[in-house]
C-alpha positions in Angstrom: 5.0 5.8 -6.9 5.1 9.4 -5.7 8.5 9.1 -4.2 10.3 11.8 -6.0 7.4 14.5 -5.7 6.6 13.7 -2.1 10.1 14.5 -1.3 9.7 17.4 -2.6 6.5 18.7 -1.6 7.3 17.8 2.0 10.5 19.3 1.6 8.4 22.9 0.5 6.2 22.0 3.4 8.9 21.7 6.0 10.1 25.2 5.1 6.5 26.4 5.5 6.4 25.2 9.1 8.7 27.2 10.5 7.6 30.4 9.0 6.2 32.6 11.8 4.8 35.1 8.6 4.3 34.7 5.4 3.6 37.6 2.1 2.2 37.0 -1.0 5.1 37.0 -2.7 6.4 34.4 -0.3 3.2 32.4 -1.3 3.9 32.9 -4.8 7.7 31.5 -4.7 6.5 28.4 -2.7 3.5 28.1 -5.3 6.3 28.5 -7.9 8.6 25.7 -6.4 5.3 23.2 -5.8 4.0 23.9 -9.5 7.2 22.7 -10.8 7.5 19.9 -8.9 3.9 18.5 -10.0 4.8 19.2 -14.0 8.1 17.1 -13.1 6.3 14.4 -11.9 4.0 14.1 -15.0 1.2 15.9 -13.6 -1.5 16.6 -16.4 -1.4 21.0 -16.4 -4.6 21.4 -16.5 -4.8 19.5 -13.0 -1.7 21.8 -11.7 -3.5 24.8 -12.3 -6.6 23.6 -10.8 -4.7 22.6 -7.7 -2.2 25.9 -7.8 -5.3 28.4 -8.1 -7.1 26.4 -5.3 -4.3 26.6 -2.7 -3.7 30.5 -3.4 -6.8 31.6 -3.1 -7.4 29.7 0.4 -4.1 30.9 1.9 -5.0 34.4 0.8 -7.7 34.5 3.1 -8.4 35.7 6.4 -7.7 32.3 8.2 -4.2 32.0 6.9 -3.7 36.2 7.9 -4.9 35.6 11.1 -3.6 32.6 12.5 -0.2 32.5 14.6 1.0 29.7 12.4 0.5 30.6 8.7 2.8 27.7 7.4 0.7 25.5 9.2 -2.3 26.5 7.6 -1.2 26.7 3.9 0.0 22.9 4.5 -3.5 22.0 5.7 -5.0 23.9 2.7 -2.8 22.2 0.3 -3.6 18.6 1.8 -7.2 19.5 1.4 -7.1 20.7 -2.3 -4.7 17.4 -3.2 -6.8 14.8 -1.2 -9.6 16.6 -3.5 -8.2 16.6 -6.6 -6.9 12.7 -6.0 -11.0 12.2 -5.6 -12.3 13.6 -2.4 -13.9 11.2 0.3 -13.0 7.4 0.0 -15.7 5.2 -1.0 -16.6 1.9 0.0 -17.8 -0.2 -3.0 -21.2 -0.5 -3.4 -22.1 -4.4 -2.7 -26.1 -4.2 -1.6 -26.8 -6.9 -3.9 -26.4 -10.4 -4.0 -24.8 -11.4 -6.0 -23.2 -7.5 -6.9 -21.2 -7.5 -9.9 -17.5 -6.1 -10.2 -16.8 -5.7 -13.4 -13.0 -5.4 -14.3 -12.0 -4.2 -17.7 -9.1 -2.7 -19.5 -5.9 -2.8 -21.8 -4.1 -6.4 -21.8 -1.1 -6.0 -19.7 -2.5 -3.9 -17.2 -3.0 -6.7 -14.4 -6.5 -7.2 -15.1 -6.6 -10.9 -14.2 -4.1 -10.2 -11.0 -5.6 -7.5 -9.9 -9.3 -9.8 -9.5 -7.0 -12.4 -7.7 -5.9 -9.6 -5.2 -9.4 -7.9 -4.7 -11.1 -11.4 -4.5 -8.8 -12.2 -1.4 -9.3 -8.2 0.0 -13.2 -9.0 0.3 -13.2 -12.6 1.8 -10.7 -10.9 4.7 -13.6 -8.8 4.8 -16.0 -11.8 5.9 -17.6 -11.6 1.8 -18.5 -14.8 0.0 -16.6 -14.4 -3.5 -16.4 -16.2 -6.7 -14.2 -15.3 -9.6 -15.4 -15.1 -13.3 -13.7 -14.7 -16.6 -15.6 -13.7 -20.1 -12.7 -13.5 -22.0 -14.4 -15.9 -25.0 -10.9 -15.5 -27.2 -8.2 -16.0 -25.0 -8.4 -19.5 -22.8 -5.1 -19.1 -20.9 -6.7 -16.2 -19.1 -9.5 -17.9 -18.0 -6.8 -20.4 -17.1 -4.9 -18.4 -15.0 -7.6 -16.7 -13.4 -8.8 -20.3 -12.4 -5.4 -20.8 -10.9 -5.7 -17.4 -8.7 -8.8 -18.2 -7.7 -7.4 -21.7 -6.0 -5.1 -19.8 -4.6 -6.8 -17.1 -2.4 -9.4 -20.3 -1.8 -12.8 -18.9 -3.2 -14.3 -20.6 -6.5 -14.1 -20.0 -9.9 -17.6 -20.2 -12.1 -17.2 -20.9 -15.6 -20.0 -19.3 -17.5 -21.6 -20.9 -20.9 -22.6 -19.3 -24.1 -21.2 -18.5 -27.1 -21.0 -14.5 -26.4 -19.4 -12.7 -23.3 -22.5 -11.3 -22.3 -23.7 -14.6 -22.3 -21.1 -16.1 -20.5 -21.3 -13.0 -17.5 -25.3 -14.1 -17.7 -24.8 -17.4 -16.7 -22.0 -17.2 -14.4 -24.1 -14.5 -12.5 -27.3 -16.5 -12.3 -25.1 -19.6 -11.1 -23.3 -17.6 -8.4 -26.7 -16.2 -7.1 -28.3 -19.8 -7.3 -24.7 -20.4 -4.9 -25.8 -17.6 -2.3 -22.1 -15.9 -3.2 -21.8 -12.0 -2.0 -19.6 -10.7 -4.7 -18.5 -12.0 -8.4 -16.1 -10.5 -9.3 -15.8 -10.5 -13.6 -12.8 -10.4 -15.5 -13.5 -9.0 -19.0 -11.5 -10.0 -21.9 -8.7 -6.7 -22.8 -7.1 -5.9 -26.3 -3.9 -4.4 -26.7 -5.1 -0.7 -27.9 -8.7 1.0 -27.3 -10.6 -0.5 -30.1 -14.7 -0.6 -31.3 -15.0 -4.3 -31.2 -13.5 -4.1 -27.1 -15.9 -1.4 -25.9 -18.7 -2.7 -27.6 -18.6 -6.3 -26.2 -18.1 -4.4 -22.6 -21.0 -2.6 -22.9 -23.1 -5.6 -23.8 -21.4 -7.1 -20.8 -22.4 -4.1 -18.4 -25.7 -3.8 -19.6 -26.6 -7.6 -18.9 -25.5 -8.3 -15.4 -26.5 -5.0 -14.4 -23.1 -4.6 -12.4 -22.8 -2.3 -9.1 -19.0 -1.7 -10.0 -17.2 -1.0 -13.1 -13.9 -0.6 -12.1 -11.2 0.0 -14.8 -7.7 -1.1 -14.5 -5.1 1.1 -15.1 -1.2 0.3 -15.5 0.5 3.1 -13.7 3.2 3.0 -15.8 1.7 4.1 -18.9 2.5 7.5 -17.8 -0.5 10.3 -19.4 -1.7 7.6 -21.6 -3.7 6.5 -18.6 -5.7 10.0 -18.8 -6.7 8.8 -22.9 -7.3 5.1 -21.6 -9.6 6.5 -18.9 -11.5 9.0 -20.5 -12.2 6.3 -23.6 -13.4 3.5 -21.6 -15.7 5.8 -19.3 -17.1 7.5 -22.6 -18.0 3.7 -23.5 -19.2 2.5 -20.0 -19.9 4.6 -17.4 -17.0 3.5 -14.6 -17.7 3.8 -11.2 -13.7 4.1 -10.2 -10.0 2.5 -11.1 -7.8 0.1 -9.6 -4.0 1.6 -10.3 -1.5 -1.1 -10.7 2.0 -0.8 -10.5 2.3 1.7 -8.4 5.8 0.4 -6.6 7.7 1.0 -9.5 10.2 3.8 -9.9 8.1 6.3 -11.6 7.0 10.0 -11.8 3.6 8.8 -11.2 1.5 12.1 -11.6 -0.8 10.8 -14.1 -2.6 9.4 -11.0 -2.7 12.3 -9.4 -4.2 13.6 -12.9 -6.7 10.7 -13.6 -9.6 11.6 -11.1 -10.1 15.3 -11.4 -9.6 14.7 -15.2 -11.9 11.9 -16.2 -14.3 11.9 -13.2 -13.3 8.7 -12.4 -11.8 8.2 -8.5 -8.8 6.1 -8.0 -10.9 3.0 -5.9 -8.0 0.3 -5.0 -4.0 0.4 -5.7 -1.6 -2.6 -6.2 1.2 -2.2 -4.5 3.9 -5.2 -5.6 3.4 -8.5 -7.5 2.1 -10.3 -4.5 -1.6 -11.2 -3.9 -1.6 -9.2 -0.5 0.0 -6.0 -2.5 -2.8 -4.6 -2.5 -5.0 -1.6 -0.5 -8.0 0.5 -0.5 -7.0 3.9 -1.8 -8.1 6.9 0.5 -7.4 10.3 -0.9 -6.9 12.3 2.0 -4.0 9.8 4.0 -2.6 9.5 0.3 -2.0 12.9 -0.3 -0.6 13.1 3.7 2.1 10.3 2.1 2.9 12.8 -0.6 3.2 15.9 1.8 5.9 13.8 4.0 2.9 13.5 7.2 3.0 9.9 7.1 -0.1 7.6 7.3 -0.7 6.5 11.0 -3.9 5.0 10.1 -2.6 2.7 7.4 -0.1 1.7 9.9 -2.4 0.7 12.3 -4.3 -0.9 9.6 -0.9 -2.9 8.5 -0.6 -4.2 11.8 -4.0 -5.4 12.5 -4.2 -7.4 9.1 -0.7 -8.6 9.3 0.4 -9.6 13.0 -0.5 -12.4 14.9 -2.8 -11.4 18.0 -2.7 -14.1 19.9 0.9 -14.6 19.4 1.4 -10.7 20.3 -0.3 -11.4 23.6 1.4 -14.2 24.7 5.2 -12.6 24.1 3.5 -9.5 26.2 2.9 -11.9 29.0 6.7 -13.1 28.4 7.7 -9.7 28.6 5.8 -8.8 31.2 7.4 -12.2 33.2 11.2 -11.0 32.0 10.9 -14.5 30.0 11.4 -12.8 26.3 14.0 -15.3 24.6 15.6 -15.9 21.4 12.3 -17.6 19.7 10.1 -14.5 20.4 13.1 -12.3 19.3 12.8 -14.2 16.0 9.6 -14.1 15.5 8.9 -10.3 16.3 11.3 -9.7 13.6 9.4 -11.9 11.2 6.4 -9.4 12.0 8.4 -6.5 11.1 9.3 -8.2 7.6 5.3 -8.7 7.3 4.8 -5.1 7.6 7.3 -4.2 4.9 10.5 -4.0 6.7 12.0 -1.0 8.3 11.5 1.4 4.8 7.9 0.5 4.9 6.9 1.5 8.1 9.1 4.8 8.8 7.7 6.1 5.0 4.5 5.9 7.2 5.1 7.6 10.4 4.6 11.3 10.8 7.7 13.6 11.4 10.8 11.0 10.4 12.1 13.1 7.6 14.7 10.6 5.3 15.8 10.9 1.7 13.7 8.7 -0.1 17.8 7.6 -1.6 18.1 6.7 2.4 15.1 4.4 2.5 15.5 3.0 -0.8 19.2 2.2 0.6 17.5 0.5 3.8 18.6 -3.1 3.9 16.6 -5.7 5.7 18.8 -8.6 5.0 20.8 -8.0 8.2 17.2 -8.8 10.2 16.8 -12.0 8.2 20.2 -13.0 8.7 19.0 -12.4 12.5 16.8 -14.5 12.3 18.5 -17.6 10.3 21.0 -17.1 13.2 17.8 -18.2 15.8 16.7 -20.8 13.4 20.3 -22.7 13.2 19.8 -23.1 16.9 18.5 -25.4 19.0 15.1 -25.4 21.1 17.3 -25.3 24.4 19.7 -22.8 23.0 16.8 -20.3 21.9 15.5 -20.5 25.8 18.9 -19.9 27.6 21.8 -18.4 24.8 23.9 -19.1 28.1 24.9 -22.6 26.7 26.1 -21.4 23.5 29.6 -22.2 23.4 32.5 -22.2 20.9 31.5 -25.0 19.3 27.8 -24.9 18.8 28.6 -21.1 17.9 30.5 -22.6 14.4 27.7 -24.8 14.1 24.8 -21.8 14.1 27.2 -20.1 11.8 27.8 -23.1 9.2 24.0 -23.4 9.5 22.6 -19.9 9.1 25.6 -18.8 6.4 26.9 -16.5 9.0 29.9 -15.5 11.0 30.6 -16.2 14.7 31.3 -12.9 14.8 27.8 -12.1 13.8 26.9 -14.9 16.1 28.7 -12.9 18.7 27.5 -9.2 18.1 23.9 -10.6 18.2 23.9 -12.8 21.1 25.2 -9.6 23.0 22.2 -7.3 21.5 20.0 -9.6 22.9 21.3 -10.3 26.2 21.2 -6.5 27.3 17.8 -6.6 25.6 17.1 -9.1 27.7 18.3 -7.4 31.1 16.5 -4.5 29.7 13.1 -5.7 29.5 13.3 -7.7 32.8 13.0 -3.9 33.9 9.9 -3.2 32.1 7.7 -3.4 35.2 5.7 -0.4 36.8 6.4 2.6 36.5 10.1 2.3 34.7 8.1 0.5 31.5 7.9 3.7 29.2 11.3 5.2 29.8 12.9 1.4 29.1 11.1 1.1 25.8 12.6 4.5 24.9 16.1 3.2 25.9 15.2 -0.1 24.2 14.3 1.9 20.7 17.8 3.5 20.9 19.8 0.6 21.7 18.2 -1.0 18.8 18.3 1.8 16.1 21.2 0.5 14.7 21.1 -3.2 15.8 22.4 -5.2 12.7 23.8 -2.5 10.4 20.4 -2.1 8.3 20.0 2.1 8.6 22.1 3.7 5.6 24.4 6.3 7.4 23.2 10.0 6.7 
């Protein structure tokens, strides 16, 4: 989403790095160059010169004048005023009672019914008990396809009775506390402008279940129309925070930045892609790292701990650790990588890898599933000792994986000096082979765009 003004933001914070001194009209220039890039990407102005009047009067202090790295400083300044204006601290939602309400509401077409899928599956990973509702009393395909989600990130869905919404949230609440559930999450009905009848019937909603979140979703598409959407719908209920949707699409994307310092109401959850794990807490501060080009180590870890397989990562340790790594582990670590979002995904993350978000968008993973339909065409024994691998079964793994024996070739000799490589990795030689290993297999497969 903030593709185009991270790049250039970090590309304004690289310069400041290297600067040994910096004067105030060197400040002003760089303040210049950043307030231009904000407005580009959609930024609300008010919010821009918030931020712009923030950052210069901080780095015209006496911590900037007297530190031996002034660049330094005015980056940690500027990541402090952004991860403010994007909302400040993260917060956790508020889920003391049981059952506590999340209310979802907003326009139709934002994701509304999705986005409860997604967040539904977020909190049983979480160890909550969760039930899905829907109030929308005009339209029964959405209650339908809520239904669906619901059976498909396995928690329940409670169909509420009455002949109002508010009726319908009052029963589906009693009946998921009579069920001992954690969390309901309710999906209001939407409309497809702000209307009177729409904020009225949420209101009612709101008031009767008494919820302990009122989250609104936003498309983040919709460009500064979010900032009218959001300011309407808190005017009407009080929101406690926003889910922003969308946010992988090609966009300028600065009415996000925009929506919490201008309506008050913090950014809470983004969606990420059309799947139903697309989906992540939003923290301000490693958010507006992203935009300044630091990366987001933490997220990283956090990728990696919801995504790989422990037990699986220990036992190929042990392999490694034995020199008995072979074709099927090979395949499967790279089916890890693809569940972390491919190579793109995680170098956007780490700190100090400076690409062109053209390179990464260029970044081709194919070559690492083609990798792997190669191990997949093969046999049990073949996978445990490529050795046997002739000319023949070599046209076979290719007819069966779509591939060449060429590719067959090129691949079977990556692996083998990986191989001799890690039979290595013992004692003290372990680090420097795993930096050897990293630049053997930098450009294993043909998936890095040349620079």
């Amino acid at each position: 989403m903030f593709n185009r003004l991270s790049e250039k933001l970090g590309d304004i914070a690289h310069k400041l790095r290297g600067s040994a001194r910096i004067s105030e009209s060197d400040l002003d220039a760089t303040l210049r160059e950043m307030r231009m890039a904000l407005l580009e990407a959609d930024v609300a102005l008010p919010v821009v010169r918030h931020l712009m009047s923030e950052v210069r009067e901080q780095a015209l202090g006496a911590e900037v004048a007297k530190s031996l790295q002034p660049g330094q400083v005015i980056i940690k300044i500027l990541h402090d005023v952004l991860a403010d204006v994007l909302g400040g601290q993260r917060r956790d939602l508020d889920l003391s009672k049981i059952p506590s309400v999340i209310l979802l509401c907003g326009l139709q077409g934002a994701g509304k019914t999705t986005t409860a899928g997604k967040l539904a599956r977020l909190l049983v990973s979480q160890g909550k008990k969760v039930a899905l509702t829907s109030v929308d009393a005009t339209r029964p395909a959405a209650r339908e396809q809520l239904q669906v989600l619901a059976a498909q990130v396995g928690v329940p869905y409670i169909a509420g009775t009455g002949d109002t919404a508010a009726s319908m949230a009052a029963s589906a609440v009693n009946e998921a506390g009579r069920s001992g559930y954690h969390v309901l999450i309710l999906d209001t009905a939407g409309r497809q402008v702000v209307d009177d009848g729409l904020m009225a019937e949420i209101r009612d909603v709101a008031d009767r279940v008494h919820a302990s979140e009122r989250l609104l979703v936003l498309d983040a598409m919709t460009g500064q129309t979010a900032l009218s959407i959001a300011e309407q719908f808190h005017a009407a209920v009080n929101m406690s925070g926003c889910i922003l949707t969308k946010t992988d699409a090609d966009m300028r994307g600065g009415a996000a930045l925009s929506v919490a310092r201008s309506t008050g109401v913090p950014v809470r959850y983004i969606g990420t892609g059309e799947k139903i794990d697309a989906f992540e807490p939003f923290d301000p501060g490693r958010m507006a790292g992203r935009i300044l080009g630091q990366g987001d180590v933490v997220g990283l870890v956090e990728k990696i701990q919801a995504t790989v397989d422990h037990a699986a990562a220990e036992k190929t340790a042990a392999k490694i650790n034995k020199g008995e790594f072979d074709l099927g582990d090979f395949a499967e670590q790279l089916g890890q990588m693809q569940n972390m979002g491919g190579m793109a995904g995680m170098l956007k993350m780490l700190p100090g890898v400076k690409l062109p978000q053209e390179a990464l968008a260029q970044m081709d993973d194919k070559p690492i599933k083609r990798m792997q339909a190669m191990v997949y065409s093969m046999t049990l024994k073949e996978r445990r000792y490529p050795r046997v691998i002739n000319g023949s079964r070599k046209k076979r793994i290719a007819a069966g994986s779509g591939t060449s024996v060429q590719e067959i070739n090129k691949m079977l000799k990556q692996f083998a000096q990986m191989q001799k490589m890690m039979k290595k990795m013992k004692g003290s030689k372990g680090k420097r082979m795993m930096a050897q290993l990293a630049g053997r297999f930098g450009g294993m497969g043909g998936g890095m765009p040349k620079m």
